[in-house]
C-alpha positions in Angstrom: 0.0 0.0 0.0 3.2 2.2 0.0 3.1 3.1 3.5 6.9 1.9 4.0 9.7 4.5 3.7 11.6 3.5 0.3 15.0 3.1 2.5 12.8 0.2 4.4 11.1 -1.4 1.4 13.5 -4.3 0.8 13.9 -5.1 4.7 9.7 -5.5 4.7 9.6 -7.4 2.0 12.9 -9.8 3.4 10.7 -10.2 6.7 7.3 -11.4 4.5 9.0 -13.6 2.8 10.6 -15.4 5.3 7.4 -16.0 7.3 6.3 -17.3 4.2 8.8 -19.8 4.0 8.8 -20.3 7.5 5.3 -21.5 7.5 6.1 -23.7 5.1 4.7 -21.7 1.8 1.2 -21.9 3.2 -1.2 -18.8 3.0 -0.2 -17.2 5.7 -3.5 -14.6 5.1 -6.9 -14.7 5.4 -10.1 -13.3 3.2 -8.7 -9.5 3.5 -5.0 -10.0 3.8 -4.4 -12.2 1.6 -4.9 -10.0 -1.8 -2.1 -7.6 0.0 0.1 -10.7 0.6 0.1 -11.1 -2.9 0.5 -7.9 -4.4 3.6 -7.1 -2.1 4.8 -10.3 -2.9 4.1 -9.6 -7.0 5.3 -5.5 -6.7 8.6 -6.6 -5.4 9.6 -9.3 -7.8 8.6 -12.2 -6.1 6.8 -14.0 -8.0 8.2 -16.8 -7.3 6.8 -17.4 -3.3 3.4 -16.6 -5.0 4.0 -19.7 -7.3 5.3 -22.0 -4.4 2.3 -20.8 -2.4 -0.5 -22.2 -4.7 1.8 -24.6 -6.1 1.3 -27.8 -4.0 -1.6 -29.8 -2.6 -0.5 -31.2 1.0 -1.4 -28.4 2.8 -4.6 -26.4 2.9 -4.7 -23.8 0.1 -5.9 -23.3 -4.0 -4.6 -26.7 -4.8 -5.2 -28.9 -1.4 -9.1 -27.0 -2.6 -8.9 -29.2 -5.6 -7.6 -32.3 -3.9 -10.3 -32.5 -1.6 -13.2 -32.6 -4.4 -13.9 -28.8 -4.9 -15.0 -27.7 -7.3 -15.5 -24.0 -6.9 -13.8 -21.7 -4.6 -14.5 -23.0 -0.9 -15.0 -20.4 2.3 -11.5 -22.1 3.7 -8.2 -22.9 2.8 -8.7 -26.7 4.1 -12.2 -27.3 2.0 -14.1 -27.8 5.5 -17.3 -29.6 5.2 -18.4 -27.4 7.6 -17.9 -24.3 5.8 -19.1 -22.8 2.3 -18.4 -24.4 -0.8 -19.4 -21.9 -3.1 -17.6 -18.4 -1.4 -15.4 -15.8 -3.3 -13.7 -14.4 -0.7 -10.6 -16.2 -1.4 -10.5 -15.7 -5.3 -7.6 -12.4 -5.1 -5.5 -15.3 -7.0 -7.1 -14.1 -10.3 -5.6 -10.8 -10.5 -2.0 -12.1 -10.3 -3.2 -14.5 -12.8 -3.7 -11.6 -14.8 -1.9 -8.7 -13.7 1.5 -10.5 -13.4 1.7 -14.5 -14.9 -0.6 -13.3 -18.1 0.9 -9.7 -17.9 -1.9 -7.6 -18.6 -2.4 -4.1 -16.7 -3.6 -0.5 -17.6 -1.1 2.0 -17.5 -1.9 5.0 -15.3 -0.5 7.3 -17.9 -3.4 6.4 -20.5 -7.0 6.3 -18.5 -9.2 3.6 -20.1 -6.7 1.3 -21.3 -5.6 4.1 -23.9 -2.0 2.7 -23.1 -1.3 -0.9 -21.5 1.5 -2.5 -20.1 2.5 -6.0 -20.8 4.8 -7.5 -17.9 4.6 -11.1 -17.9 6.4 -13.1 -15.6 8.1 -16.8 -16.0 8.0 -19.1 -12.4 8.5 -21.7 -11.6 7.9 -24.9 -14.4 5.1 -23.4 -15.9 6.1 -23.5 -19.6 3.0 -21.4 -21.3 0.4 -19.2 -20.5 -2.3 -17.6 -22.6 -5.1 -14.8 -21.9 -7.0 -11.7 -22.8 -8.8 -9.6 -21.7 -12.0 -7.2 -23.3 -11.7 -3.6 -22.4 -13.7 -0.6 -23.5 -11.2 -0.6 -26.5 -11.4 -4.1 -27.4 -9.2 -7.3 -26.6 -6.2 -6.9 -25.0 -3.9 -10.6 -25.1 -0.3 -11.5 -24.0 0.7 -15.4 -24.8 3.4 -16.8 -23.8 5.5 -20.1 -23.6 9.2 -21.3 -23.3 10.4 -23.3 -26.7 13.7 -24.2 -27.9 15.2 -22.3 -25.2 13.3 -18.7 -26.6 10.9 -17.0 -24.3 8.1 -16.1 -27.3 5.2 -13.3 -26.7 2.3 -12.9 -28.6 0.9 -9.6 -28.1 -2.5 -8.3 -29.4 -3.5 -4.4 -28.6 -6.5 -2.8 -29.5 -7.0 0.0 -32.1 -6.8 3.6 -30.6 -4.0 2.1 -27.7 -0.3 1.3 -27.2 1.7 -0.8 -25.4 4.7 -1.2 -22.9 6.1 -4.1 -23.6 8.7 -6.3 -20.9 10.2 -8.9 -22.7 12.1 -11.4 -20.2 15.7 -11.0 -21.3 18.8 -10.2 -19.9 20.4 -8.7 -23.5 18.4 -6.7 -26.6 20.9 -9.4 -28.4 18.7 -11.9 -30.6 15.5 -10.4 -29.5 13.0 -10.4 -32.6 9.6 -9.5 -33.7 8.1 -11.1 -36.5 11.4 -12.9 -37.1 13.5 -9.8 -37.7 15.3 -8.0 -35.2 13.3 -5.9 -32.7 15.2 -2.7 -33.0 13.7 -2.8 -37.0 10.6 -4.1 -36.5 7.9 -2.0 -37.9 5.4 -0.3 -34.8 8.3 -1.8 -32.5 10.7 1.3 -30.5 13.1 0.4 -27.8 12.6 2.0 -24.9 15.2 0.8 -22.6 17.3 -2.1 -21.2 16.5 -3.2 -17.3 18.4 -6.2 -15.3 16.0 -8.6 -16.5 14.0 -7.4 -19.1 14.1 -5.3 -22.4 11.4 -2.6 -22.8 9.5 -1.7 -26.2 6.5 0.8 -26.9 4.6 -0.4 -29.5 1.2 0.5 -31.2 -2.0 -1.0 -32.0 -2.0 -4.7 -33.3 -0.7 -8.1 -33.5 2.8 -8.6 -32.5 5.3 -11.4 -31.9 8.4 -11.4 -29.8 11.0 -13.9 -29.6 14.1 -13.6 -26.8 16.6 -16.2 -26.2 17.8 -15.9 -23.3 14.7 -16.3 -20.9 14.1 -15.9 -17.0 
């Protein structure tokens, strides 16, 4: 919620993680924290203890849901019998679905999904990931999967927006779109190079990344 001083930010996030892992990678929040739990986790790059969190079955949480039978979203983490089995309180999963594995988010610089920013993120062994979404401007999508040892985005924007793009890569070497090199791709501008990621602007349309050296 950016109530920590900046000089204290990593420290916080040092001490959440840990009692995450100390607790075993269980949820370690309830129906209100947890969607905070998350988004810390997700703002500061960890990714990562979000996937080892709803990762495993053994102990109560999204996937111990599904091992005991349910079929919808259950009231608690443990699927009680004696609690609801049809509640949405602990559905906050969904916008890191979203926001973070699929990548999709509004930038605050263009209202109304007039710009977009596409930030996927690769954890753990998932291998590809695929979804849109419909705004007031039209589809939005970001697909992407791991192949021959290439991270590859497909990225569709709607007419009337544009696009910041973070492509997984540690170097703008080899990075293409629509098999030619990014830096002379047509709609395609480099924006900038970050530790793990190489940043494009791009306009309206279908486009089709390639980088091969993934995270």
């Amino acid at each position: 919620m950016n109530i920590v001083e900046p000089t204290a930010r990593q420290r916080v996030v040092d001490n959440l993680v840990e009692d995450v892992r100390r607790h075993g990678n269980a949820p370690t929040a309830g129906d209100v924290g947890y969607r905070f739990l998350l988004r810390a986790l997700a703002d500061a790059g960890r990714s990562d203890v979000i996937f080892d969190i709803n990762y495993q079955s053994q102990k109560p949480g999204y996937g111990y849901q599904l091992k005991q039978g349910a079929t919808s979203l259950t009231e608690a983490w443990d699927a009680g019998r004696g609690s609801s089995q049809n509640h949405f309180m602990l559905g906050q999963l969904i916008e890191w679905l979203y926001h973070d594995l699929v990548g999709i988010s509004a930038d605050p610089d263009g209202p109304g999904f007039r710009r977009v920013i596409i930030k996927p993120v690769n954890v753990g062994n998932i291998n590809w990931v695929k979804g849109s979404f419909d705004s007031i401007r039209g589809r939005i999508s970001s697909n992407w999967k791991l192949e021959d040892r290439h991270f590859r985005l497909d990225v569709e924007i709607p007419p009337g927006s544009t696009a910041t793009v973070f492509l997984p890569t540690s170097s703008l070497d080899g990075v293409t779109e629509g098999g030619i090199s990014a830096r002379s791709a047509k709609g395609v501008s480099f924006v900038r190079q970050e530790d793990h990621a190489a940043v494009f602007r791009i306009g309206s349309g279908k486009y089709s990344f390639s980088s091969p050296k993934a995270f």
